[in-house]
ZAMARGU-4260 file (C-alpha; in steps of 0.2 Angstrom, whole numbers, plus 5000, padded with zeros to 4 digits):
<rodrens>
0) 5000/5000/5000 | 5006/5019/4996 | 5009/5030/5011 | 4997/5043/5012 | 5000/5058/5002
5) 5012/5072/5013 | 5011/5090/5013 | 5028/5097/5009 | 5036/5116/5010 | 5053/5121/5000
10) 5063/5136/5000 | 5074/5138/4985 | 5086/5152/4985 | 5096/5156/4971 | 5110/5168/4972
15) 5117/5182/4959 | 5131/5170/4953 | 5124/5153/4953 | 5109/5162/4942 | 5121/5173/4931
20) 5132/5159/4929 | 5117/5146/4923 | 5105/5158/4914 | 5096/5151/4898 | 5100/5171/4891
25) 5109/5184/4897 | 5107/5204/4888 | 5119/5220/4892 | 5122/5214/4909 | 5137/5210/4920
30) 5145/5202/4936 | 5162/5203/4941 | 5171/5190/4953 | 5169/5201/4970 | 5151/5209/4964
35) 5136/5203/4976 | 5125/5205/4963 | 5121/5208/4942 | 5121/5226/4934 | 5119/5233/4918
40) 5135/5234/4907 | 5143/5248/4910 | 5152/5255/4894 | 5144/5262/4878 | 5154/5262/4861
45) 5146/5277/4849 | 5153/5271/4831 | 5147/5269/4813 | 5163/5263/4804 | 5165/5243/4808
50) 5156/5235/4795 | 5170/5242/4783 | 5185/5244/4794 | 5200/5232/4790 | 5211/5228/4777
55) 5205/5226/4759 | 5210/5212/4748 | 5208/5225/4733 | 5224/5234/4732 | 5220/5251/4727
60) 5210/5253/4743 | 5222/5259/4757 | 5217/5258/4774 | 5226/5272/4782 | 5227/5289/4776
65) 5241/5301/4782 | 5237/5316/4795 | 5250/5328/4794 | 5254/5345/4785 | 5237/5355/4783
70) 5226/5339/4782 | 5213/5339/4794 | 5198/5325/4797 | 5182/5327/4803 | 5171/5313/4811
75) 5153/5318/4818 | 5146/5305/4831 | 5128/5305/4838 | 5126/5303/4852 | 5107/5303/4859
80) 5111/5306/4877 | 5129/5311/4883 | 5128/5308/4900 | 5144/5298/4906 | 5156/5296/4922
85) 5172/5299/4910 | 5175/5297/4890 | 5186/5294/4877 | 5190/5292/4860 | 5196/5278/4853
90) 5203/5275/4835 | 5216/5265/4823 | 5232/5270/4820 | 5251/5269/4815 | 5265/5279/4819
95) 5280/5279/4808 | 5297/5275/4817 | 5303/5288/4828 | 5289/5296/4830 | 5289/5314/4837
100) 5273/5323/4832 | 5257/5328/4840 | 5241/5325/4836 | 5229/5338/4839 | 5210/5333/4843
105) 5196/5343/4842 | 5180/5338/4852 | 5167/5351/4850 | 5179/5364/4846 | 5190/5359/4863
110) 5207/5355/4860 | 5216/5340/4867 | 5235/5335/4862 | 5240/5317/4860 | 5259/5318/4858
115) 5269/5303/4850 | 5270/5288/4861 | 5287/5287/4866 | 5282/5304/4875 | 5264/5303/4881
120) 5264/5284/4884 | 5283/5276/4885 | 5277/5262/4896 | 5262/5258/4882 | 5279/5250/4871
125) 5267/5238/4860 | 5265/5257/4851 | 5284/5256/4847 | 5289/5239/4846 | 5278/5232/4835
130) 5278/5239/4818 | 5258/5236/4814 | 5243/5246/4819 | 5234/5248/4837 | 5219/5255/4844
135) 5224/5271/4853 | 5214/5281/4868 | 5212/5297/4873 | 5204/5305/4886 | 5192/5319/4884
140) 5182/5330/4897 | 5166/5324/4900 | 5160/5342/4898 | 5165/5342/4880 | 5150/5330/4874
145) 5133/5333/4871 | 5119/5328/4865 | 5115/5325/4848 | 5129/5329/4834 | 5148/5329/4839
150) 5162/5335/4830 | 5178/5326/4832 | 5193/5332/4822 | 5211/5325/4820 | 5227/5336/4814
155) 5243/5338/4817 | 5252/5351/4828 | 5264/5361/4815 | 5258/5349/4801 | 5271/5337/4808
160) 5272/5319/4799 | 5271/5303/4809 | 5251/5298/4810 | 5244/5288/4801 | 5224/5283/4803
165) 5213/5270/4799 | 5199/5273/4784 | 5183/5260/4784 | 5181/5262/4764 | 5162/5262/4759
170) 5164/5250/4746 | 5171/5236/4761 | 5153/5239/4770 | 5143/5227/4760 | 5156/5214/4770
175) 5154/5218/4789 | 5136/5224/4789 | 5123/5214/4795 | 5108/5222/4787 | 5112/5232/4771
180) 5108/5249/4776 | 5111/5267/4769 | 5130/5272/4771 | 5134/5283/4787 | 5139/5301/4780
185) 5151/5305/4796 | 5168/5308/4789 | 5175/5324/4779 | 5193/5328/4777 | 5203/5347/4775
190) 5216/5349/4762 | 5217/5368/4769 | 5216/5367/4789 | 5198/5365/4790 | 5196/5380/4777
195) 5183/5370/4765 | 5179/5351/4766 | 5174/5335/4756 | 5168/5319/4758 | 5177/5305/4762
200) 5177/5289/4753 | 5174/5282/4769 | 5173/5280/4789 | 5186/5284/4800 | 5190/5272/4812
205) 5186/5283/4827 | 5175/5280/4840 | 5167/5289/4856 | 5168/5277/4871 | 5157/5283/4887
210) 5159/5277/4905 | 5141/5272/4909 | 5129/5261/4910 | 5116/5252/4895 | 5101/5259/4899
215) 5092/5243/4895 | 5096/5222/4899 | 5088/5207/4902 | 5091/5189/4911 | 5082/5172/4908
220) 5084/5158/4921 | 5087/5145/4918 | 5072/5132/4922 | 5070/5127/4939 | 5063/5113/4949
225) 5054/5122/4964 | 5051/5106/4973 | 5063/5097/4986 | 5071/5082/4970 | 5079/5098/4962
230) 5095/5087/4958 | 5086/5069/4960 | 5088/5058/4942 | 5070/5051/4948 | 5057/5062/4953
235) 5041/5057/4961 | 5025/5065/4956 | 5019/5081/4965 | 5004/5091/4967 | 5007/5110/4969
240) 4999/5120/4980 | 5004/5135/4980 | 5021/5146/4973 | 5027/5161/4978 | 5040/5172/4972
245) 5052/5185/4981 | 5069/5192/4977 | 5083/5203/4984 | 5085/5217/4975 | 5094/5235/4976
250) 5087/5248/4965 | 5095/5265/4958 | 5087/5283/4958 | 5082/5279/4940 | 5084/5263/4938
255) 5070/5247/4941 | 5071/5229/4941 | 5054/5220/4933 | 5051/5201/4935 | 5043/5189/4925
260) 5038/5171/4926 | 5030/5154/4917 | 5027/5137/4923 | 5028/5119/4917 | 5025/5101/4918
265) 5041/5098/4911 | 5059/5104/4911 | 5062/5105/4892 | 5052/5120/4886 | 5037/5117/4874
270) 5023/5126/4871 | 5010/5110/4875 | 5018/5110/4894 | 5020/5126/4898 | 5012/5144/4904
275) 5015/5160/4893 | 5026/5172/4902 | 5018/5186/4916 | 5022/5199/4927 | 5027/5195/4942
280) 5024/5203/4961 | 5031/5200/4978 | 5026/5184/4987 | 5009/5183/4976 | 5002/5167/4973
285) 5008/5161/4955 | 4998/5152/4943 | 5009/5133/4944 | 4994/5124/4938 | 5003/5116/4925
290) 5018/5110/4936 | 5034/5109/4947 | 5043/5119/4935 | 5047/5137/4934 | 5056/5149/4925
295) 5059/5168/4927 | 5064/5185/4916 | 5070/5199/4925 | 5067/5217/4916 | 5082/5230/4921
300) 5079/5248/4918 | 5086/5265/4921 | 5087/5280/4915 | 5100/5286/4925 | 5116/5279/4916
305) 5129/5284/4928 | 5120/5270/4941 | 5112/5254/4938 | 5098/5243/4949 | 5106/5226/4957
310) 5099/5209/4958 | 5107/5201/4973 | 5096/5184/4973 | 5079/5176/4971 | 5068/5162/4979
315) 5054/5152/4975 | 5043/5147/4992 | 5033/5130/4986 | 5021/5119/4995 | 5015/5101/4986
320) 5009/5086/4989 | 5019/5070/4981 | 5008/5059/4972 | 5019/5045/4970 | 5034/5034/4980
325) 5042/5022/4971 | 5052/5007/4980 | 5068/5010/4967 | 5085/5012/4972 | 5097/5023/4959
330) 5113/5013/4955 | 5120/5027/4942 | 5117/5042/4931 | 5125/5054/4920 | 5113/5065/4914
335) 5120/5085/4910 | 5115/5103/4913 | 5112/5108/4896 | 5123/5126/4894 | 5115/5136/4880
340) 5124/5151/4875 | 5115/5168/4876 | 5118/5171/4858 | 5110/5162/4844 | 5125/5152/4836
345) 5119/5148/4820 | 5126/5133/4818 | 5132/5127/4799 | 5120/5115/4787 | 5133/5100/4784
350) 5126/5098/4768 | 5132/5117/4762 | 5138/5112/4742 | 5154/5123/4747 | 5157/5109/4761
355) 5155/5094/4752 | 5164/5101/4739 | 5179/5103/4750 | 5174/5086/4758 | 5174/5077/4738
360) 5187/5085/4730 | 5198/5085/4744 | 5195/5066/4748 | 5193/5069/4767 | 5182/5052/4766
365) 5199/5042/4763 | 5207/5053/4777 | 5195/5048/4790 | 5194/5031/4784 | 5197/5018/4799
370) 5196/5030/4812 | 5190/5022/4829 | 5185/5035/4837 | 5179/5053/4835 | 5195/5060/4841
375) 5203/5051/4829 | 5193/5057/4816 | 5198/5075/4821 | 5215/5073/4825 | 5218/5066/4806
380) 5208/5080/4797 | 5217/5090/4809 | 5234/5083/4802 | 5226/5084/4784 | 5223/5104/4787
385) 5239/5106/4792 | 5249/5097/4777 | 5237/5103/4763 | 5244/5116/4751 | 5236/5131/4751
390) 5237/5142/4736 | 5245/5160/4736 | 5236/5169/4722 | 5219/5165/4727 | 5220/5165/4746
395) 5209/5182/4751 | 5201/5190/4765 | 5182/5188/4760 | 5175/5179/4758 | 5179/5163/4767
400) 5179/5151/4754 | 5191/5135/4756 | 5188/5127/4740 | 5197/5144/4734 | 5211/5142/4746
405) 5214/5124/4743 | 5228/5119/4732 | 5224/5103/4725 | 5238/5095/4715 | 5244/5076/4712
410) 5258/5067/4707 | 5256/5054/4692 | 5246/5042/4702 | 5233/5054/4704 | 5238/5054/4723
415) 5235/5070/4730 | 5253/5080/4734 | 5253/5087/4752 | 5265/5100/4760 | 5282/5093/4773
420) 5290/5107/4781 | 5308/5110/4786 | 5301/5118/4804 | 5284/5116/4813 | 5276/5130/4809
425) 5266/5128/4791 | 5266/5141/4775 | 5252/5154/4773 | 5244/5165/4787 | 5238/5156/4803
430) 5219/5162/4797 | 5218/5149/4781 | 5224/5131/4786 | 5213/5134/4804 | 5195/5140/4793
435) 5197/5127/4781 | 5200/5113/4796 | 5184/5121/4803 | 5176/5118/4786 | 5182/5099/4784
440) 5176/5095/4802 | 5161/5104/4797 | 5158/5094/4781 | 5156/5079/4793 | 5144/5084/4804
445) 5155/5090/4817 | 5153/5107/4826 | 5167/5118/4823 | 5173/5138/4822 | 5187/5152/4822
450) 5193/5159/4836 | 5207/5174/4837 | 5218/5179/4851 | 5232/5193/4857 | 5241/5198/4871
455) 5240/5218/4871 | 5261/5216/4867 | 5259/5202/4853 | 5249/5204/4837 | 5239/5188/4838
460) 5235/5172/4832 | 5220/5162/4821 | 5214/5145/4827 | 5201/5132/4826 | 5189/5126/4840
465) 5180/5109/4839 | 5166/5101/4847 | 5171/5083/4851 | 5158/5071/4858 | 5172/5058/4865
470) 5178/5072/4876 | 5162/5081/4881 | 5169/5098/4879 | 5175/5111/4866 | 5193/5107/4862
475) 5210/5121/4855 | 5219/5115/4838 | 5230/5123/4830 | 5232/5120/4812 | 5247/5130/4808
480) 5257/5119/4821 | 5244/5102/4822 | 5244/5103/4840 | 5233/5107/4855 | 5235/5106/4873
485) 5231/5096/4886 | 5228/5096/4905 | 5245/5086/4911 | 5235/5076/4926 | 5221/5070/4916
490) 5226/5071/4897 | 5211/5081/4894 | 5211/5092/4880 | 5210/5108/4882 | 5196/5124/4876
495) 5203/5143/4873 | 5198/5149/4891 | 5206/5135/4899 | 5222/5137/4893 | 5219/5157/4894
500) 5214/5152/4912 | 5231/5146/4918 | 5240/5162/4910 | 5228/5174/4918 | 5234/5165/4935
505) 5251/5170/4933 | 5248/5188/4929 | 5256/5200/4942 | 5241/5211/4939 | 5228/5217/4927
510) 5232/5216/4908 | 5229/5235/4900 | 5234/5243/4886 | 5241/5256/4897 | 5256/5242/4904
515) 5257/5227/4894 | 5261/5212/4905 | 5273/5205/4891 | 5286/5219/4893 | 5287/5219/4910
520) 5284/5202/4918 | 5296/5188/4917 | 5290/5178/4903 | 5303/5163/4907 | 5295/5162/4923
525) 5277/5162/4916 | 5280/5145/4907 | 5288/5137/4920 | 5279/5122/4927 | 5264/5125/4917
530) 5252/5112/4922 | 5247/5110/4903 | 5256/5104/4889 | 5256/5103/4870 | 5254/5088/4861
535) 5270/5086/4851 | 5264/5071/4839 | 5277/5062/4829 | 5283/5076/4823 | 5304/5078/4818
540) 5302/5096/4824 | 5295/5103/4843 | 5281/5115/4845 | 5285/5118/4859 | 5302/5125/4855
545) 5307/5141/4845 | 5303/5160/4845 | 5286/5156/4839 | 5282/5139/4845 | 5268/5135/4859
550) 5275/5143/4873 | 5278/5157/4866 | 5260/5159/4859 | 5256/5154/4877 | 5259/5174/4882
555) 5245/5178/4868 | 5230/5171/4878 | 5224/5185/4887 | 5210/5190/4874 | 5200/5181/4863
560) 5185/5182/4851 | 5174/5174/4839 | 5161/5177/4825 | 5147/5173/4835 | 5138/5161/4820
565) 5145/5145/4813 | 5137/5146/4796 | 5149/5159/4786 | 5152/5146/4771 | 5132/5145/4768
570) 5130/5164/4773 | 5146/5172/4768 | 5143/5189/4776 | 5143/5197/4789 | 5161/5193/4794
575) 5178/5207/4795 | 5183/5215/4780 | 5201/5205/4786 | 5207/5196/4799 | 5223/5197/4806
580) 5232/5208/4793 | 5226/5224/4805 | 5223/5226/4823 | 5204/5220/4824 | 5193/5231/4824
585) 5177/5223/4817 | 5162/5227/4830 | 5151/5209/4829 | 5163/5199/4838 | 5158/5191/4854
590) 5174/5195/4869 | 5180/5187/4883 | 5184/5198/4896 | 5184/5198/4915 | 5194/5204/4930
595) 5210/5203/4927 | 5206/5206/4907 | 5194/5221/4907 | 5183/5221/4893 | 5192/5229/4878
600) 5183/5248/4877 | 5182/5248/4857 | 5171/5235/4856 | 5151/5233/4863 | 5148/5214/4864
605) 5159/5207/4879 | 5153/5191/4890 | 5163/5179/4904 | 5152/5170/4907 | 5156/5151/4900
610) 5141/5146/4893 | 5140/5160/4881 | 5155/5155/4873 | 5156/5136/4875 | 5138/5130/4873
615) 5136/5114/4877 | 5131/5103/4863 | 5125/5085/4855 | 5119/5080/4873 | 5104/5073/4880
620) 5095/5079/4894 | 5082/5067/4903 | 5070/5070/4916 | 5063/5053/4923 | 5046/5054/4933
625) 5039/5038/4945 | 5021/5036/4938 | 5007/5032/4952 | 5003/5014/4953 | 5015/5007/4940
630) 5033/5000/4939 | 5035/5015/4928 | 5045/5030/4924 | 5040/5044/4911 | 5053/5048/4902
635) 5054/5066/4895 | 5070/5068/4882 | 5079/5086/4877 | 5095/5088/4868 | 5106/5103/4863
640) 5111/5093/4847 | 5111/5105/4832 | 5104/5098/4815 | 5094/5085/4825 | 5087/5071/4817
645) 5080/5060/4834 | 5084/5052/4850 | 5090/5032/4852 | 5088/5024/4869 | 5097/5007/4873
650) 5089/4998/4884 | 5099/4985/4895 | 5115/4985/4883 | 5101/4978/4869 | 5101/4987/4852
655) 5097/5004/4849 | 5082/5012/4845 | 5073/5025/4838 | 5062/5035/4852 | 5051/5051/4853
660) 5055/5064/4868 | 5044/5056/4878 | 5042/5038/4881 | 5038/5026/4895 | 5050/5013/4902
665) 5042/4997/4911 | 5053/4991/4924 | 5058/4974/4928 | 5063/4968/4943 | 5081/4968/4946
670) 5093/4980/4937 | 5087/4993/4924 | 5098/5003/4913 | 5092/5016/4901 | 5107/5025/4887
675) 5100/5040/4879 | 5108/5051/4864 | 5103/5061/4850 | 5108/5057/4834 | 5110/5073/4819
680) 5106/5075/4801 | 5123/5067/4795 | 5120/5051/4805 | 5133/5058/4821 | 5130/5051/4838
685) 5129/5063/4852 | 5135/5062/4869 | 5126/5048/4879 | 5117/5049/4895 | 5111/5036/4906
690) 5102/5030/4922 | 5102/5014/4930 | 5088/5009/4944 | 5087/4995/4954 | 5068/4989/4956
</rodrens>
C-alpha cells in the first residue's frame, strides 16, 4: 500500500552568481568575481565605421590615410544622450618609426593634444615595438560632449608627419554589415586646415567610448525545479499547492528591476507543457497549475546611466503534495546541465555544396577512413589541414571560401601531393589552414569555428575550435602547428579559456593597454611548470620550441574572440573586411573579458560567462518521473544537438532504437539501465546519458 500523500514546504534560493552563471540568456548585463549582485553593462561604444573597417583584399584601397601638413579630418558621432562618468576616444592607428609629432583633437571645438608615444605613453611600448597598427585612447572632458551631433577632428600640431589613421572604405561595408543599410555620411577631410571640406570615401575608424551604464538588459533563468528532487535523476510526482516568488534586489534613483515568470510540467520547454510568460509581484500566489517547474525573466531599467539597479538573489517558496513513491533504488546516472549560449550560434547545414565540395574534391572520406573514434577522426583532418597546400594567388580575406584556398595538386598516380616542412610551423597566414580545418570538420557533421587571440604586446594568432563528443567539451587546435594542449594530470584536451585560464593565473596584475604584462613580467618564469602541455605528435620538429612555438604563443592568451555564428560558408557575410592583417577592429565579435582582462573599450559585445562561449552541445538531457501505481518511469527527452534528426535509447546493453521525447520505460525487477543520445542529420551520435535503477 502507498503511504498517504504528505504536505511538503521548499525554500529555494538562488544567488546572483549561481543564476548569472546558469542563465538560459543573458542581455547587456554584467557580474564581476567580487560583485554581490548583476548590473547593467557599464560602457557604451558610439561608432558607425565597423562594417568596413580592415584591410581590403583589393589593392587600390588603402586603409590608412596620412594626417600631417594642413590635412585635417572630421568625424561627427551622435550621440542621443551624453551623460557619462568619464569618455574617450578611441581610434586606429600607425606611427612611423621615431615618431615625434602631436596630434591635435578637436572635440566640440575643445582641444586635446596626443603627443607621440614614446612621450605621452613610454610604458604603452606595443605602440613602438611592433611595427603594425593599434587602437589608441584618449581621454576627453566629460563636459566636451553633448547631445545630439559631435564633431571630432584629427590634425597635426605644425603639420608634423608621423600619423597615420585608419579609413573604413564604403565600398568594404557590403562585408561587415549585418543588414544592408544606407551608408553613414560621418567623415569629411581638410586639404586647407579646415578652410573647405569634402567627403570621404569612407569612415574613419574613430569611436566615442562613454563610461556608463546600457540603459536597458535582460536575464532568463534557467528552468528550475521548485520542489525538494531539484538534483534527484528520479522524481516522484507532486501536486502543487501554492508558489510564491520573492527576490533581493537594490534599486537605483532611475533605475528598476521588473520580473517575469512561466510554469511547466516539464523541464524541456514546449509550448504544449508550459504557461505563457507574466508579470510577476512580491510573494503573490503564482499560477503553477501546469507544474513543478518554473522559469523567470527579470526586466532592468534606468534612466539614470551613471548607476544601475542590482539583483542580489531570488527564491521560489513552494508547498506540494507528492503523488507517488516508488520502492527503486538509483545505482547510476550521468545526465548533463544543458549550457546554452545567450547568443543564437547559427550553427552550419553540413550539407552546404561549398562543404561537400571541399569534403569530395579533397578526399577527406579516405582521410577519416578507419578511424576508431571521433577524436581520431579529428585529430587526422586536423593533420590533413595542416599538410594541405594552400594556394598564394587565390587566398583572400572575404569571403571565406576554402575550395578557393585549397591547392589541390597530384603526382602521376593521381595521389593528391601534400605539404612537409623544414620547421613546425606551416606556410600561409595562421587564418587559412585553421578555417578550412573548421570547414572539413564541418563537412562531417562535426561542430566547429574560428577563434582569434592577442596579448596587448603580441599581434595575435587564428585557430580552430571543435566540438568533440568523445571528450564532452569544446577542444584548442591549431592548424598552423597540428597541435593542442592538454591538461597534464588528466590528458584532457583543452578549450581557449582553459588554457587562457592558467596564463591569467600568473599575471602580476591586470592586463591593460596602458602596461602590457609581456614587457614587464618575466616571461621565462610564466612557462615554468605550466600544468598544461602541448601535444608534440610524431613530429621531427618541437612545437613547443622556437621564438614562435607553443609557449611562446602561450603569452597571447589574454584576449579572445569569435564570429558569434558558425554558418559563414552557407551565409558568407557578415564577417571582418580582414582578419589578422590589421589590429581587429570589426564590432560583431563576441569577447571574453573579465577581471584581470577588462573588457576591451572599442568593442560593445563582451561576455565571461562560459556558457556564452562554449555552449554545450550533442547532449541529452532526461527527466525521469515515478508514475502512480506502475513500475514505471515517464521519460521526458531534450538535447542541445544541432541539425537534430532523433533520440536512440538502449535499453539493458540491447540494440538501439529510435524514440520520441517522451516515452515510457516498464521496469523489471532487478537491474534497469536506460542509454539515451541524439543522433544529427549526417548520421553523428551525440554524447550519451544514462540511468540505471534497481527495482
Amino acid at each position: 500500500m502507498e503511504p498517504k500523500n504528505d504536505l511538503v514546504k521548499n525554500r529555494t534560493t538562488i544567488n546572483a552568481e549561481q543564476l548569472y552563471k546558469d542563465a538560459e540568456s543573458i542581455s547587456a548585463l554584467w557580474m564581476a568575481n567580487d560583485d554581490d549582485g548583476i548590473c547593467l553593462f557599464r560602457g557604451e561604444v558610439i561608432e558607425s565605421d565597423s562594417p568596413g573597417s580592415g584591410r581590403s583584399d583589393n589593392p587600390e584601397i588603402k586603409p590608412f590615410i596620412c594626417v600631417d601638413g594642413q590635412i585635417e579630418i572630421r568625424k561627427t558621432l551622435y550621440i542621443e544622450d551624453s551623460t557619462c562618468e568619464s569618455a574617450q576616444i578611441g581610434f586606429i592607428a600607425i606611427e612611423d618609426k621615431d615618431n615625434l609629432a602631436t596630434l591635435r583633437l578637436q572635440v566640440n571645438g575643445v582641444e586635446i593634444f596626443r603627443p607621440s608615444s614614446s612621450i605621452s605613453e613610454p610604458e604603452s611600448l606595443q605602440y613602438t615595438k611592433l611595427a603594425c597598427s593599434r587602437w589608441y585612447y584618449v581621454s576627453i572632458p566629460k563636459e566636451t560632449l553633448h547631445s545630439g551631433h559631435n564633431d571630432i577632428c584629427f590634425s597635426s600640431v605644425d603639420g608634423k608627419v608621423g600619423w597615420q589613421l585608419m579609413v573604413a572604405d564604403y565600398r568594404e561595408f557590403n562585408k561587415g554589415a549585418e543588414k544592408k543599410d544606407s551608408l553613414p555620411t560621418d567623415s569629411h577631410f581638410s586639404v586647407d586646415s579646415g578652410k573647405s571640406w569634402s567627403r570621404e570615401r569612407g569612415e574613419y575608424v574613430i569611436r566615442c567610448l562613454l563610461d556608463r551604464h546600457l540603459p536597458a538588459g535582460q536575464l532568463v533563468s534557467r528552468v528550475f525545479n521548485c520542489t525538494d528532487q531539484q538534483n534527484d535523476p528520479v522524481l516522484t510526482e507532486v501536486n502543487i499547492e501554492s508558489l510564491f516568488f520573492d527576490w533581493n534586489m537594490c534599486e537605483s534613483a532611475g533605475g528598476n528591476i521588473h520580473f517575469y515568470f512561466r510554469t511547466g510540467s516539464t523541464e524541456a520547454l514546449r509550448d504544449d507543457t508550459w504557461s505563457s510568460w507574466e508579470k510577476c509581484e512580491r510573494n503573490k500566489l503564482i499560477n503553477s497549475s501546469l507544474g513543478r517547474y518554473v522559469q523567470t525573466r527579470v526586466e532592468w531599467r534606468t534612466t539614470d546611466l551613471l548607476n544601475s539597479p542590482k539583483l542580489i538573489s531570488i527564491e521560489f517558496n513552494a508547498c506540494f503534495c507528492r503523488m507517488s513513491h516508488g520502492n527503486y533504488r538509483i545505482a547510476a546516472y550521468r545526465n548533463p546541465q544543458i549550457l546554452r549560449s545567450s547568443y543564437e550560434m547559427h550553427f552550419e547545414n553540413p550539407t552546404t555544396p561549398a562543404l561537400q565540395k571541399l569534403r569530395k574534391e579533397c578526399e577527406l572520406d579516405s582521410v577519416v577512413a578507419g578511424a576508431q573514434t571521433e577524436f581520431e577522426m579529428i585529430q587526422r583532418l586536423h593533420r590533413w589541414a595542416y599538410h594541405i597546400p594552400l594556394d598564394n594567388e587565390r587566398s583572400s580575406h572575404t569571403p571565406w571560401d576554402p575550395n578557393e584556398w585549397v591547392d589541390i595538386r597530384r603526382d602521376k598516380n593521381c595521389n593528391i601531393l601534400m605539404n612537409e616542412y623544414g620547421k613546425r610551423r606551416r606556410d600561409k597566414m595562421c587564418l587559412y589552414p585553421n578555417v578550412v580545418l573548421a570547414a572539413a570538420l564541418q563537412s562531417f557533421g562535426i561542430p566547429a569555428r574560428h577563434l582569434n587571440f592577442h596579448s596587448e604586446g603580441m599581434t595575435g594568432h587564428e585557430i580552430c575550435e571543435v566540438w568533440s563528443n568523445d571528450h564532452d567539451k569544446w577542444i584548442h587546435l591549431d592548424a598552423t602547428r597540428d597541435y593542442y594542449w592538454y591538461d597534464r594530470k588528466t590528458l584532457v584536451p583543452l578549450d581557449t579559456e582553459e588554457i587562457h585560464r592558467v596564463l591569467v593565473d600568473r599575471l602580476d596584475d591586470t592586463e591593460t593597454w596602458k602596461r602590457p604584462y609581456l614587457f614587464y613580467q618575466d616571461l621565462e618564469k610564466l612557462v615554468e611548470n605550466l600544468p598544461i602541455v602541448c601535444w608534440e605528435g610524431d613530429y621531427e620538429h618541437s612545437v613547443s620550441s622556437g621564438d614562435q612555438g607553443a609557449y611562446f604563443l602561450f603569452r597571447s592568451f589574454c584576449h579572445f574572440r569569435i564570429i558569434p555564428r558558425f554558418d559563414v560558408f552557407s551565409r558568407q557575410f557578415p564577417i571582418p573586411v580582414s582578419q589578422g592583417t590589421e589590429v581587429w577592429s570589426w564590432n560583431g565579435y563576441l569577447n571574453w573579458a573579465e577581471d584581470k582582462v577588462p573588457p576591451l573599450k572599442h568593442f560593445s559585445n563582451h561576455t565571461n560567462r562560459r556558457a556564452d562561449f562554449y555552449p554545450t552541445l550533442n547532449q541529452t538531457r532526461y527527466t525521469a518521473t515515478y508514475k502512480k501505481g506502475k513500475e514505471q518511469l515517464v521519460m521526458c527527452l531534450e538535447s542541445s544537438t544541432h541539425d537534430f534528426a532523433f533520440f536512440e535509447v538502449r535499453l539493458n546493453r540491447k540494440r538501439w532504437e529510435e524514440k520520441p521525447n517522451s516515452w515510457e520505460w516498464d521496469l523489471k525487477k532487478g537491474l534497469n539501465t536506460a542509454e539515451m543520445r541524439s543522433v544529427n542529420g549526417s548520421g553523428q551520435a551525440g554524447v550519451i546519458s544514462m540511468l540505471s535503477i534497481a527495482n
